[in-house]
C-alpha positions in Angstrom: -12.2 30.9 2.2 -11.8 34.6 3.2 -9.2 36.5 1.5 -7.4 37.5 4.2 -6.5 33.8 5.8 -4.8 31.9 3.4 -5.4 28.7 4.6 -9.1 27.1 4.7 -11.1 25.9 7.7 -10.1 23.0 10.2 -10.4 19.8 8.7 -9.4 20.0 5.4 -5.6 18.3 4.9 -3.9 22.5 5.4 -1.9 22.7 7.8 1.0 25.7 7.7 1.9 28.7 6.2 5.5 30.3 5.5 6.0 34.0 5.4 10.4 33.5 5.0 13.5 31.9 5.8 16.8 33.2 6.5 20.3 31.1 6.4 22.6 33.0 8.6 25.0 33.9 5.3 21.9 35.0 3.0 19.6 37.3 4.9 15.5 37.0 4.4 14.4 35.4 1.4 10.7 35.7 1.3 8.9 32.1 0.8 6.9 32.8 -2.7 10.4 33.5 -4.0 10.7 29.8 -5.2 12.1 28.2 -8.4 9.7 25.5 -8.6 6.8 23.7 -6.2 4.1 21.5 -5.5 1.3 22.1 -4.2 1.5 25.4 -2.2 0.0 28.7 -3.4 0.6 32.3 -2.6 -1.4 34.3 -0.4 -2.1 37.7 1.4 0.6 38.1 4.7 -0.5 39.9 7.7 2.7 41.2 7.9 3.1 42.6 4.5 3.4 41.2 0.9 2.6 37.2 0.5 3.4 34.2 2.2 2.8 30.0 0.8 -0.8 28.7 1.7 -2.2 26.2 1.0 0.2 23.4 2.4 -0.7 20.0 2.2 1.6 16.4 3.3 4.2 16.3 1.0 3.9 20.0 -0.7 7.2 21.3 -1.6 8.9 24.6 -2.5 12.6 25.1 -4.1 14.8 27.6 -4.5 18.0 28.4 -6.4 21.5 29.5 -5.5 20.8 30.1 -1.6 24.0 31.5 0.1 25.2 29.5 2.6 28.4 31.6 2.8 31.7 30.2 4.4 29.4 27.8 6.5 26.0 27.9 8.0 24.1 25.3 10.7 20.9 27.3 11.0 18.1 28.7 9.4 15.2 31.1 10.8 11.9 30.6 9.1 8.9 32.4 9.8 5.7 30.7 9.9 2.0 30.4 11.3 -0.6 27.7 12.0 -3.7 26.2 13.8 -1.8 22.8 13.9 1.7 22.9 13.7 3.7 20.9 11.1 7.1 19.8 10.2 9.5 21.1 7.4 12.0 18.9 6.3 15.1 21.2 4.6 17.0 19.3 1.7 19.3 19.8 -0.7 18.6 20.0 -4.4 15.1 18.2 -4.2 12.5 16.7 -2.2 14.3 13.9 -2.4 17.3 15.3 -1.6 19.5 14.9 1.4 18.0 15.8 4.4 19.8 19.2 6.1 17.5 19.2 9.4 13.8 19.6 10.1 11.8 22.5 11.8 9.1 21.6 14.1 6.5 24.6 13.9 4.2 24.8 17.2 0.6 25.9 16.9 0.9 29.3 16.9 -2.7 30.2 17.7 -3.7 31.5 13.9 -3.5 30.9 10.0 -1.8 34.8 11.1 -0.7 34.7 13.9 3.4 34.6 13.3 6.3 33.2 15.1 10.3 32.4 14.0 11.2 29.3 14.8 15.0 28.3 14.0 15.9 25.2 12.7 19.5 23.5 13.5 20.7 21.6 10.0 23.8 19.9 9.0 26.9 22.3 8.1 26.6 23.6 4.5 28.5 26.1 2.4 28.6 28.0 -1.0 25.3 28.8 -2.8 23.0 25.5 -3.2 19.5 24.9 -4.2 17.2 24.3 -1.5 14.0 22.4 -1.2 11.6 22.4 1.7 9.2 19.6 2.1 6.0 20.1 4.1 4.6 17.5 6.8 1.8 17.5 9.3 2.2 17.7 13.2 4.0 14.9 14.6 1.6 12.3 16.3 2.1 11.6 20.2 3.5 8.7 19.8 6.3 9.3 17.6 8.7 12.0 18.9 11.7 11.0 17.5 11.3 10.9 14.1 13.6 13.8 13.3 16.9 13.0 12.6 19.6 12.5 10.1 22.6 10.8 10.1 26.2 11.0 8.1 28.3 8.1 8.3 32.0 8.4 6.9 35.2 6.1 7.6 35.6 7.1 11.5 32.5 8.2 12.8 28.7 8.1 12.6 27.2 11.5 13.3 23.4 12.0 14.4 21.7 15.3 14.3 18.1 14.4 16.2 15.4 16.7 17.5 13.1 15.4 20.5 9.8 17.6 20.1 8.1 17.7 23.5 10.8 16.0 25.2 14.1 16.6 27.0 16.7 14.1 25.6 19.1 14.7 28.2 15.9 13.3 31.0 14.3 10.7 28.7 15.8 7.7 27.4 17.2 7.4 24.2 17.2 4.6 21.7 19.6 4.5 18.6 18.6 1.0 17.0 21.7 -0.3 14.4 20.3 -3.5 14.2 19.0 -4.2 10.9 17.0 -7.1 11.3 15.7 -9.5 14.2 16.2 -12.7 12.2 17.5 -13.2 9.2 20.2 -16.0 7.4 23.6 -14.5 6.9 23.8 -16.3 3.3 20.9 -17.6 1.0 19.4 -20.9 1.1 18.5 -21.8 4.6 15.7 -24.0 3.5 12.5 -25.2 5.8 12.9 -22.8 9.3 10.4 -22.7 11.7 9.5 -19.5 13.8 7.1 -19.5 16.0 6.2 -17.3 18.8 8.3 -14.8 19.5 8.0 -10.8 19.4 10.1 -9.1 16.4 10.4 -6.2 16.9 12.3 -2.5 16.4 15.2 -3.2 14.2 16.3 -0.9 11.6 15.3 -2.7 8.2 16.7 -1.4 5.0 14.8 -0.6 2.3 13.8 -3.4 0.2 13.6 -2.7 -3.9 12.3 -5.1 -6.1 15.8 -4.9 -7.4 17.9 -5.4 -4.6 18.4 -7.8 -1.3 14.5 -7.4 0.9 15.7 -7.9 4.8 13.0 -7.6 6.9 12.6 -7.8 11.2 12.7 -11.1 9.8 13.6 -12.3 5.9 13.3 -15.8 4.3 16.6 -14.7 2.7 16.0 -16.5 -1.0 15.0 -19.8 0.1 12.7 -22.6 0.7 9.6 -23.8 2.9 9.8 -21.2 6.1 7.0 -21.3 8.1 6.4 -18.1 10.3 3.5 -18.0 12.6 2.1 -16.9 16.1 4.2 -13.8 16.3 4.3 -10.3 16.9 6.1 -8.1 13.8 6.3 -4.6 14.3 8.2 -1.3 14.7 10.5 -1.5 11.6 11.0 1.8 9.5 10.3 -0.3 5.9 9.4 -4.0 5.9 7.9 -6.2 8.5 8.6 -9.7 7.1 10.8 -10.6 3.9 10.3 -12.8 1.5 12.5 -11.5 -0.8 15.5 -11.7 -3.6 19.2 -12.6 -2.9 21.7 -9.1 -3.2 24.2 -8.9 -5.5 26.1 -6.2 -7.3 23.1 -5.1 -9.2 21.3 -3.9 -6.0 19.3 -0.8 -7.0 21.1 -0.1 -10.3 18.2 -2.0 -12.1 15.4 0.5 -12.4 12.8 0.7 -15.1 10.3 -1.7 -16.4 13.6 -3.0 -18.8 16.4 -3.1 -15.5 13.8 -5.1 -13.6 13.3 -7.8 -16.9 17.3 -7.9 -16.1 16.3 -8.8 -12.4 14.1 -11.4 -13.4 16.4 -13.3 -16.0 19.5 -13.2 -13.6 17.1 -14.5 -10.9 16.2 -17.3 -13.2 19.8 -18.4 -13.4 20.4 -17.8 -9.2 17.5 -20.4 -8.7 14.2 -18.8 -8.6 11.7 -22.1 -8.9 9.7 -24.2 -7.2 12.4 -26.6 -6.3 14.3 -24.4 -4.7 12.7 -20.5 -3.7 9.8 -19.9 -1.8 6.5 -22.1 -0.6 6.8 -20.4 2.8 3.8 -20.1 5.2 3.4 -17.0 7.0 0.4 -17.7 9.2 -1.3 -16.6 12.5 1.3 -13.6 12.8 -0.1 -9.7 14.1 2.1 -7.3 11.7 1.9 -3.6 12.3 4.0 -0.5 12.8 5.9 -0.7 9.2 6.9 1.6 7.0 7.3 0.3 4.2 5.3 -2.7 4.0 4.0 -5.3 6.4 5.0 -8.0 4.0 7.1 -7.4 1.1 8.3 -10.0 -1.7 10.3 -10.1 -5.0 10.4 -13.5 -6.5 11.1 -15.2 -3.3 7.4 -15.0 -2.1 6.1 -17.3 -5.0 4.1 -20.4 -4.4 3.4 -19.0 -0.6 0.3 -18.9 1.3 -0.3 -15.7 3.7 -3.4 -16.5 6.0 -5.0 -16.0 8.9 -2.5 -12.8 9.6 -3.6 -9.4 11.2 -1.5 -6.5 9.2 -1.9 -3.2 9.6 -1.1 0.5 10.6 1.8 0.5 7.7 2.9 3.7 6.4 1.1 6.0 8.5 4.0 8.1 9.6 4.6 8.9 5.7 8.3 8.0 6.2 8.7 7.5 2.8 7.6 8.3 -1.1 7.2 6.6 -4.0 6.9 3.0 -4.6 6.5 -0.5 -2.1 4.3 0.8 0.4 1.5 -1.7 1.3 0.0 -4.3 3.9 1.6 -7.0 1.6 3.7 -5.7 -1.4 4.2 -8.7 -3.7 6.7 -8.8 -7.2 6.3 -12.2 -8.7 3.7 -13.5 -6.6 3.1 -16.6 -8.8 1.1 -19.6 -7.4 0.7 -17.1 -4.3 -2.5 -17.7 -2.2 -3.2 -15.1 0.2 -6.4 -15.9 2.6 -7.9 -14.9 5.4 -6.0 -12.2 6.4 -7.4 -8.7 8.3 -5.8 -6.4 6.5 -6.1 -2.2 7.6 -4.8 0.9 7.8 -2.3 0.9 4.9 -1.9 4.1 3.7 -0.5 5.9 0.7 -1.2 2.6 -2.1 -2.6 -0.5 -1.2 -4.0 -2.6 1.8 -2.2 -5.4 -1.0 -0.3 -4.6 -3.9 0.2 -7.3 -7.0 3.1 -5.9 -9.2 3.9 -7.9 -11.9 3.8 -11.9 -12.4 1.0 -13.0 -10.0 -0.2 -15.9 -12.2 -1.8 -18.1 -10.4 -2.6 -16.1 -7.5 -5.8 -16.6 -5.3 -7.5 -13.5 -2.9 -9.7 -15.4 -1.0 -11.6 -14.0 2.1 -9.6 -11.3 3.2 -11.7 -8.3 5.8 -10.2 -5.3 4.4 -11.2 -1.7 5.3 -9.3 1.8 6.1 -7.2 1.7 3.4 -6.4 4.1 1.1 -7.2 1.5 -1.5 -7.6 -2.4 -0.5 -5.8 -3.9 -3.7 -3.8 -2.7 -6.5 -3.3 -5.1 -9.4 -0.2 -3.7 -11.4 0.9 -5.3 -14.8 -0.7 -8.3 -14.6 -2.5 -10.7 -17.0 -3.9 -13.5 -15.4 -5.3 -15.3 -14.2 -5.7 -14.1 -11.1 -8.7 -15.4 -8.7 -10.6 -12.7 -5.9 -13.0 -14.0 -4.3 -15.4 -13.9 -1.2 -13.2 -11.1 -0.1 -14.9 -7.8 2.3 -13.6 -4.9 0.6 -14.8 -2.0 2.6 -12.2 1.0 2.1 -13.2 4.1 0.4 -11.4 2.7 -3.2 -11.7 -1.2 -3.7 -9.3 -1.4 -5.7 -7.3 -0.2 -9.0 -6.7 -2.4 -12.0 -3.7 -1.7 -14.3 -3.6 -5.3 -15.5 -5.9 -8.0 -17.5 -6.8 -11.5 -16.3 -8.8 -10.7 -12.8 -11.6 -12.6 -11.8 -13.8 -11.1 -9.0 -16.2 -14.0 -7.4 -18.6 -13.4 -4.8 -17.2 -10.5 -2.9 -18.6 -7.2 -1.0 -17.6 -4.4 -2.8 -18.2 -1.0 -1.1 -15.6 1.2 -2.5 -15.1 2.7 -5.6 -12.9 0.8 -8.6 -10.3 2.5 -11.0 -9.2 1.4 -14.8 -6.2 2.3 -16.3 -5.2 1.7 -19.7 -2.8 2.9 -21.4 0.8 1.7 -20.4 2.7 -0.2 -22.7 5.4 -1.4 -20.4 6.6 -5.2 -21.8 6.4 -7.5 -19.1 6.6 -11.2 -18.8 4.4 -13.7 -18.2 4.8 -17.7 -17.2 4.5 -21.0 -18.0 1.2 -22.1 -16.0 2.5 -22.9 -11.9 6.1 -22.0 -13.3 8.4 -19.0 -13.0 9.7 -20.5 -16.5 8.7 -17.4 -18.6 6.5 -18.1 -21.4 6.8 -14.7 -23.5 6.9 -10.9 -23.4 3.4 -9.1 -23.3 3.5 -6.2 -25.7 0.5 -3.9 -25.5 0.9 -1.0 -28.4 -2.5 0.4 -27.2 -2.2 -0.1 -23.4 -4.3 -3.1 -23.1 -6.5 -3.1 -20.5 -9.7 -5.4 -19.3 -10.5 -9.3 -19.8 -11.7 -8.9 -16.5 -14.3 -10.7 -14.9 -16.8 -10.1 -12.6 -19.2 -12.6 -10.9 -21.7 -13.3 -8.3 -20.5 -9.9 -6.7 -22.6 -7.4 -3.9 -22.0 -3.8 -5.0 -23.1 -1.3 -2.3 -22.2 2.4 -1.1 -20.4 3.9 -4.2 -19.0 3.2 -7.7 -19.7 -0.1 -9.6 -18.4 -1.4 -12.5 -19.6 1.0 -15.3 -15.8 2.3 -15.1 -14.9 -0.5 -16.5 -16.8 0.3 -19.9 -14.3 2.2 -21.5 -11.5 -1.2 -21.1 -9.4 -2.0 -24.4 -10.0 -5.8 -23.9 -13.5 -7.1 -23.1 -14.7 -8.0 -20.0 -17.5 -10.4 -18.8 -19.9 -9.8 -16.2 -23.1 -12.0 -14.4 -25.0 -12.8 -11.6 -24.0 -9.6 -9.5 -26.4 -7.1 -7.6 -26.1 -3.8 -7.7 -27.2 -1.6 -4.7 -27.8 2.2 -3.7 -25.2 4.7 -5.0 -23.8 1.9 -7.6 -23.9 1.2 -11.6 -23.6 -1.9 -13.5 -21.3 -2.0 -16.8 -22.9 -2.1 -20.5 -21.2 -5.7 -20.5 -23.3 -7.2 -17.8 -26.1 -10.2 -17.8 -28.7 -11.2 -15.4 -27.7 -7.9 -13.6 -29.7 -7.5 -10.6 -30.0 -3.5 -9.8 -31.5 -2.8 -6.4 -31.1 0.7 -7.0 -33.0 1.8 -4.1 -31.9 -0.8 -1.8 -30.1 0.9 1.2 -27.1 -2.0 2.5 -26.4 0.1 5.7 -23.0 -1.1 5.7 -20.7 -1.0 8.9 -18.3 -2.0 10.6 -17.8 -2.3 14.6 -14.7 -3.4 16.5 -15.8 -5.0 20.2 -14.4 -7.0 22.9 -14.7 -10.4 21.3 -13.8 -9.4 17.7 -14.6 -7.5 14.7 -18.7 -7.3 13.6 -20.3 -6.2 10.0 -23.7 -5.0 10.6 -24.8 -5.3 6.3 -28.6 -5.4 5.1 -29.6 -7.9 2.1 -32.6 -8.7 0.8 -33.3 -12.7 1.0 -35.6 -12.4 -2.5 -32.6 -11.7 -4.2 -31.6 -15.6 -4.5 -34.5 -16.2 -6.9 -34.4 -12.6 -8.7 -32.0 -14.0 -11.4 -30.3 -17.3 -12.0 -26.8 -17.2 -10.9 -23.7 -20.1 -11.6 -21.7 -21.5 -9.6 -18.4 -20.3 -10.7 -15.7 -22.6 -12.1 -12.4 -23.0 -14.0 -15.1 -23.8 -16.7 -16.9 -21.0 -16.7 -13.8 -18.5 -16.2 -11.9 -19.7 -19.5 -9.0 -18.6 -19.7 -6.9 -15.1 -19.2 -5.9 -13.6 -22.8 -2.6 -12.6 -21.9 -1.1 -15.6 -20.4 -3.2 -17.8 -22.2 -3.5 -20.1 -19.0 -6.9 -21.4 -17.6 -8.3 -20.1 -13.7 -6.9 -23.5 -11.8 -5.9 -23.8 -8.4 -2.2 -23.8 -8.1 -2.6 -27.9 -7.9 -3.5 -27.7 -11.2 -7.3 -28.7 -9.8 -10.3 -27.0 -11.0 -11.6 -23.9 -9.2 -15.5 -24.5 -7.9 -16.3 -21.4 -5.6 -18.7 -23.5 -3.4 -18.2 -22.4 0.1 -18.8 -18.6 1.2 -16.7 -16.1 3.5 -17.4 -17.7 6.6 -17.2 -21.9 5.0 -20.6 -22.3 4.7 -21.5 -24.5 2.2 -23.0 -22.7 -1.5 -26.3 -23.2 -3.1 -24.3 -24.7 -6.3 -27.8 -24.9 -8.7 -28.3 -20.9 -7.7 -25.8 -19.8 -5.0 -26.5 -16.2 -3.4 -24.5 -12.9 -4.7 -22.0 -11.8 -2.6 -19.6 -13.6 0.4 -22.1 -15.3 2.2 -24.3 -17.5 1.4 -27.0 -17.5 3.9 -28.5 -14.1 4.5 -30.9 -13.2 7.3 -33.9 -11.3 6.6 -33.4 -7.6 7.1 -30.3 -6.1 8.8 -27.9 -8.7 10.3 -24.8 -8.4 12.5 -22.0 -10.7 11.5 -18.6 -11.6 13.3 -16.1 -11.7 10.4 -12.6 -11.1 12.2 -11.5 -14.1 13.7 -13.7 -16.3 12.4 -11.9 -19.0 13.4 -9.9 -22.0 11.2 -9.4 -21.0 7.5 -11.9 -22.9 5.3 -11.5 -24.1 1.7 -13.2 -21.5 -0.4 -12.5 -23.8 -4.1 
């Protein structure tokens, strides 16, 4: 990086540097005068002094006591880049209220200078302000800019159209806040089949408080939604949330949320009456929030078959509840054969909290920025024959997790450490058995069998675990390491998989490499409620939600298992050498237990 550019070459995450800013009342105030930041660092200006380099999505700066004098509805900023950006302007914080944005063009260089003036809402008096950085607007999504004040009278939009002429194109303001969705709770066993669902102006939807969707099984019974098109929603794609009431969003904290849970309790959550929906068949993309999102209301469900994808990737929004299918309470919750892609910021799925019971089964899951989070669990919880193929596999801050016969090709993270109390159930019951107390952070009783490790990481992160885990049967490839805790570990260490993955006409294709010998280098068992036990935390055995025994004999794609040796990985029946294989659709959901 030479000294005299303050931003690194293309393709690193940089995008922007500010030299100033200048509110109308308070004359220049160069940028490295800041109170506090994120991320940013000064640099060398070409026109004298420093500017901020370094500026990455969701880098901030903040200053104190800016003078805004008698009133002010612009600010001048100075700035330069190869790629242009976007500077949200707020008050207080990052998360403060939003003032206006500034679109900054590519000005031709990391140097090369230009003022660009941004219109924000009418402020006075000296205030703190924060400016949050974000990359160039993609092409198709122009209109992102806004902010709106609502007061007894009048709703007020301040919008910016960048590329466009708003007073030639068309406009759309969307008030809508959902496509379908039950005025009142308990609007048991609704089909909805079919239709498009799309562009309404869905809330945000807490763990805490009400979860509307485009469409919300509003704290009820037996929906089944299928066959349709979700998408275009600013958070969540499809509810399957908790009823409002006046503690909406004042609940916060591991302790508010116990609150949540016990009220809940008394408003109906079980079997008889919440939940059991089927969301099946449905293409869910475009959210911003989460494609599928469910506190409490999504227990006993079963998600299959469903196509979800491109969720956060504007970067709306920070924090918490972003993910392909964000799940509080996700008890008896099977969720199967779904394509699940391009979820950014957490989780391609995200278990937080009370997922007893819940089965993973044969999901295709790649360009995320990690396929499944497992938050404050403890078990059991059953993953198996799944294709995880994202850079991270997933990240474990939980016990009880049983991993059975999947492809694993990204890396995996431990946590340990929090000692947040949290419940846990009665076995195939929301009825809560007790409070799990962890003084050290426990972490592990994980188990891992049967599984294909290729391209990066292993399980030798999972040495260090407070709990122990278990481990046998699994094959380790190039680039991967087995854990002290392993038997019959099969390391291929030189054994190249070659794995990837093709979209064509007629569907999606994973070219993988395996080696056929591997079936009778090390005996392997079929795995079973028997051999699983039981999870340490809950104290409840690895059934099917039935109460029937788990027996893992079928592979990704239903073939039948080998159940005196079966083969390591999802499927069962490996060609010799490289092999193509179709593995989105792949037709009618098979029984993988």
């Amino acid at each position: 990086n030479p000294k005299a550019e303050p931003v690194p070459e293309k393709n690193t995450g940089y995008f922007l540097n500010v030299a100033w800013f200048e509110p109308v009342q308070a004359g220049k105030i160069s940028a490295t005068q800041y109170e506090a930041q994120q991320g940013v660092k000064n640099a060398p200006c070409s026109e004298g002094g420093e500017c901020i380099g370094w500026i990455n999505n969701g880098d901030w700066v903040r200053y104190g006591r800016v003078d805004f004098g008698a009133g002010t509805e612009s600010i001048k900023i100075r700035a330069a880049s190869l790629t242009g950006g976007v500077i949200e302007i707020r008050e207080e914080s990052p998360t403060g209220p939003l003032l206006g944005t500034c679109a900054v063009a590519n000005t031709g260089g990391w140097q090369a200078w230009q003022t660009f003036t941004a219109k924000i809402r009418p402020v006075s008096g000296r205030n703190k302000l924060c400016m949050v950085f974000r990359p160039p607007l993609a092409a198709d999504n122009k209109s992102s800019l806004w902010f709106v004040k609502v007061d007894a009278d009048k709703t007020r939009i301040w919008a910016q159209f960048p590329g466009e002429n708003p007073n030639v194109a068309n406009v759309e303001i969307n008030v809508r806040q959902t496509v379908f969705t039950p005025s009142q709770t308990g609007i048991n066993y609704l089909t909805v089949r079919g239709f498009t669902l799309c562009d309404a102006a869905a809330p945000w939807a807490p763990p805490t408080a009400a979860q509307i969707g485009v469409i919300s099984a509003y704290w009820c019974k037996g929906w089944i939604i299928e066959s349709n098109n979700i998408c275009y929603s600013p958070c969540c794609g499809v509810a399957l949330g908790k009823y409002g009431d006046k503690w909406d969003n004042r609940a916060g904290s591991a302790k508010g949320y116990v609150g949540t849970i016990t009220r809940a309790l008394t408003n109906g959550w079980n079997k008889e009456r919440v939940g059991s929906h089927l969301v099946r068949d449905n293409e869910i993309s475009h959210c911003e929030q989460a494609g599928i999102v469910g506190s409490l209301g999504c227990a006993f469900s079963t998600v299959t078959g469903n196509e979800i994808h491109d969720i956060h990737i504007r970067n709306l929004y920070e924090g918490a509840e972003m993910a392909g299918i964000k799940f509080h309470g996700a008890i008896d919750v099977a969720i199967t054969h779904n394509h699940i892609y391009r979820c950014g910021s957490v989780a391609g799925i995200w278990l937080d909290w009370m997922a007893q019971g819940c089965q993973v089964v044969g999901n295709l899951m790649h360009d995320n920025s990690q396929d499944i989070f497992f938050e404050m669990q403890h078990g059991p919880i059953l993953v198996a024959n799944n294709l995880f193929l994202s850079g991270r596999a997933f990240a474990i801050n939980s016990q009880g997790i049983a991993f059975v016969h999947n492809l694993i090709a990204g890396s995996i993270r431990s946590f340990r450490g929090d000692t947040r109390v949290t419940p846990f159930q009665r076995a195939h019951s929301t009825e809560i058995a007790g409070m799990y107390a962890s003084v050290n952070g426990d972490s592990g009783d994980d188990r891992f069998y049967n599984n294909l490790f290729a391209q990066r990481g292993g399980i030798r992160v999972m040495d260090d675990t407070v709990l122990p885990c278990f481990a046998a049967g699994n094959v380790f490839t190039k680039d991967t390491e087995p854990s002290m805790f392993g038997i019959n570990v099969l390391a291929a260490t030189n054994f190249d998989p070659a794995i990837e993955l093709e979209q064509k006409a007629s569907g999606w294709y994973l070219s993988l490499a395996e080696d056929p010998v591997w079936r009778n280098e090390g005996k392997r068992q079929l795995v079973t409620t028997k051999l699983l036990g039981k999870a340490k935390g809950s104290n409840c055995t690895y059934d099917n939600r039935d109460s029937s025994p788990v027996k893992t004999d079928a592979d990704y794609l239903d073939q039948k298992r080998d159940e005196k040796n079966p083969f390591p990985g999802p499927f069962e029946n490996p060609s010799d050498g490289n092999q193509e294989i179709k593995v989105w659709p792949v037709g009618p959901a098979g029984q993988t237990h």
